[in-house]
TORKOLDO-629140 format. One line per field, with one value per residue (C-alpha): x, y, z; chain; residue in three letters. Coordinates in steps of 0.1 Angstrom, whole numbers, plus 5000, padded with zeros to 4 digits. Layout:
BEGIN
X: c(X, ...)
Y: c(Y, ...)
Z: c(Z, ...)
chain: c(A, ...)
resn: c(ALA, ...)
***
This chain:
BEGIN
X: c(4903, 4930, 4913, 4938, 4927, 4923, 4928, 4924, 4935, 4937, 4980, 4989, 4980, 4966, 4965, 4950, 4945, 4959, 4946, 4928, 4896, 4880, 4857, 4844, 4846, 4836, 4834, 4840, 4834, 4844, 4885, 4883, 4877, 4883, 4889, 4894, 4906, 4896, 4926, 4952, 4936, 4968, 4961, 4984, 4986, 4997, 5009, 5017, 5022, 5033, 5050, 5058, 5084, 5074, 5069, 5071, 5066, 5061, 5055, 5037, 5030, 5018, 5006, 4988, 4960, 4960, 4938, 4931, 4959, 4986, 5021, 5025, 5047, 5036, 5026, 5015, 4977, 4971, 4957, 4966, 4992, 5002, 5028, 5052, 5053, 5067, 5079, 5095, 5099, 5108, 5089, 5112, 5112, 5071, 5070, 5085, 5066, 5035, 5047, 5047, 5013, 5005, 5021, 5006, 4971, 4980, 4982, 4947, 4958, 4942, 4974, 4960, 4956, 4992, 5020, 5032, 5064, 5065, 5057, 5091, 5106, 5099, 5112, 5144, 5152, 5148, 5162, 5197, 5190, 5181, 5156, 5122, 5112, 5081, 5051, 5039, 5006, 5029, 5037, 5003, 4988, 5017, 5008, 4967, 4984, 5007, 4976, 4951, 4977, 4984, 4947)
Y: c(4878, 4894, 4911, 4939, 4949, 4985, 5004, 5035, 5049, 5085, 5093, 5061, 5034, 5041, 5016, 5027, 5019, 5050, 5039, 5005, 4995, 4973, 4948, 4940, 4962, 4955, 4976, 4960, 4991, 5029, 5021, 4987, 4976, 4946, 4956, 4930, 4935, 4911, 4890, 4912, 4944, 4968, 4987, 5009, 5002, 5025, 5016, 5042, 5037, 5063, 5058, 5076, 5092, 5101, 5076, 5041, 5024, 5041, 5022, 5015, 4986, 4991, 4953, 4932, 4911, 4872, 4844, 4816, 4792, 4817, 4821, 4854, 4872, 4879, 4915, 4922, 4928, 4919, 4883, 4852, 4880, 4893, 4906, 4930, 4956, 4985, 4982, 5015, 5023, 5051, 5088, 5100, 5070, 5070, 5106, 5104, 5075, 5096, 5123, 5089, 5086, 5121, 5130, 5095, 5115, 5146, 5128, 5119, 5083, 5061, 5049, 5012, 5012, 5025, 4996, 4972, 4976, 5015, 5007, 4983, 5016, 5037, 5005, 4995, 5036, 5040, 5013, 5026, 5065, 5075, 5094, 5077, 5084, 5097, 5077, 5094, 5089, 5072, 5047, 5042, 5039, 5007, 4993, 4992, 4979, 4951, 4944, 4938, 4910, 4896, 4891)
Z: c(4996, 5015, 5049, 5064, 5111, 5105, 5144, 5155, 5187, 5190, 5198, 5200, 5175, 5136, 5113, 5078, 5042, 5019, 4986, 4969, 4962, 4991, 4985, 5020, 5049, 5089, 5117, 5145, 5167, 5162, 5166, 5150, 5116, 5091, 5053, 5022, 4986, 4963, 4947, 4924, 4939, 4950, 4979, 5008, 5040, 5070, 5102, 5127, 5166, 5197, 5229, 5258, 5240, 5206, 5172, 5180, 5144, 5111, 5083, 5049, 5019, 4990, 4989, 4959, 4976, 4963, 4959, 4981, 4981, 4960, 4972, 4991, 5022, 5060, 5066, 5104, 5103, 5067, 5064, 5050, 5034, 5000, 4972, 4989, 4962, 4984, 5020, 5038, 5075, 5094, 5091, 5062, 5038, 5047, 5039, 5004, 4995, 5003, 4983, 4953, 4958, 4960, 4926, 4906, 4920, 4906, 4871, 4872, 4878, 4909, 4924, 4927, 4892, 4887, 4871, 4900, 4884, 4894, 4935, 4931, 4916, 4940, 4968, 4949, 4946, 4982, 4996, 4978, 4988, 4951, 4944, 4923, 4887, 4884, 4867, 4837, 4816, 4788, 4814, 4824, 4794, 4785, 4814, 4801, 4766, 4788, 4809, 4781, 4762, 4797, 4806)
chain: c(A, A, A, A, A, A, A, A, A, A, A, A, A, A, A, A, A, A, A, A, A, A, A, A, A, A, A, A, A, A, A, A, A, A, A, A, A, A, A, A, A, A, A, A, A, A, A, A, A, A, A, A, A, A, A, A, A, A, A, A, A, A, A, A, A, A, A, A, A, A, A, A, A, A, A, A, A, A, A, A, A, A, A, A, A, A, A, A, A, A, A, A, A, A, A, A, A, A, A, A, A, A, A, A, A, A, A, A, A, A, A, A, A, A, A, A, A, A, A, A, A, A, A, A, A, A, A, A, A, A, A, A, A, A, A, A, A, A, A, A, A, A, A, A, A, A, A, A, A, A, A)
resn: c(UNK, UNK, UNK, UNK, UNK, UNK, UNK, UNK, UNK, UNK, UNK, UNK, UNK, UNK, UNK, UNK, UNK, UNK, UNK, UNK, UNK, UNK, UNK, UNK, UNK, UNK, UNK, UNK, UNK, UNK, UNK, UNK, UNK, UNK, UNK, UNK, UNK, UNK, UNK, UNK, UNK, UNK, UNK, UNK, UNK, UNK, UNK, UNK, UNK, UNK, UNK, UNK, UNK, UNK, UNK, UNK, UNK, UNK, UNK, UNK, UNK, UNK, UNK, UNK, UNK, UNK, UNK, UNK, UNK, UNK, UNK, UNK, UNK, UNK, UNK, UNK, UNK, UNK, UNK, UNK, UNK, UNK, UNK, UNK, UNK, UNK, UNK, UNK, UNK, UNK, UNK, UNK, UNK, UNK, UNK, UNK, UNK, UNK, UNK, UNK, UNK, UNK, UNK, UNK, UNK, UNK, UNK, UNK, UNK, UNK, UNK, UNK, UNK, UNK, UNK, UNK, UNK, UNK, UNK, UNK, UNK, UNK, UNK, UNK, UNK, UNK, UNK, UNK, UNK, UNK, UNK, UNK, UNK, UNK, UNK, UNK, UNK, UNK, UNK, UNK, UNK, UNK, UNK, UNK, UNK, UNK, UNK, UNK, UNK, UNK, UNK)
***
């Protein structure tokens, strides 16, 4: 299970989950909580943060939780770690990748059932200034085909 610190302080620090299915969730008290995702579970994950001056850190992963023992990257407050799918920073990049999720939703698609493959997309467009595809059905329902034979 991959557990992600979930905080909450009003202005100055949020750290939440945008989409995925958890499996386990703690609250530690009412700014502080511990969510997991069960292994191969794809999930988003928000961090935000404020200083004197404005926006400190704004970030988000759209992350694939692994199994105990599996190979996987360092993400802050997301432990043991897990499969970088998507990783943007700064309000803009954050913004558009929103408006990703958003528009997979409007499709009547659960964006943590949406192909891996599309989240790396959406990174790989970014990261060169190009704007992402969008996800279609006809994708999706390739991806339930690809799934099924894989499984």
């Amino acid at each position: 299970m991959t557990l992600v610190d979930l905080l909450w302080e009003q202005g100055k620090v949020e750290r939440w989950i945008r989409f995925g299915n958890k499996c386990h969730e703690q609250h530690l008290d009412q700014q502080r909580s511990i969510v997991g995702f069960a292994p191969d579970s794809i999930f988003a994950f928000i961090r935000w943060a404020a200083g004197d001056f404005g926006t400190v850190v704004s970030s988000i992963d759209i992350l694939r939780a692994v199994a105990s023992g599996q190979a996987c990257q360092s993400v802050p407050f997301v432990r043991p770690g897990a499969e970088i799918l998507l990783r943007q920073n700064g309000w803009p990049k954050v913004e558009r990748v929103l408006r990703a999720i958003d528009a997979v939703e409007r499709i009547g698609i659960e964006p943590a059932e949406a192909c891996p493959d599309h989240w790396r997309h959406i990174h790989n467009r970014l990261c060169i200034a190009d704007p992402p595809l969008d996800y279609t059905r006809a994708q999706h329902l390739a991806w339930i085909r690809r799934r099924r034979i894989l499984q």
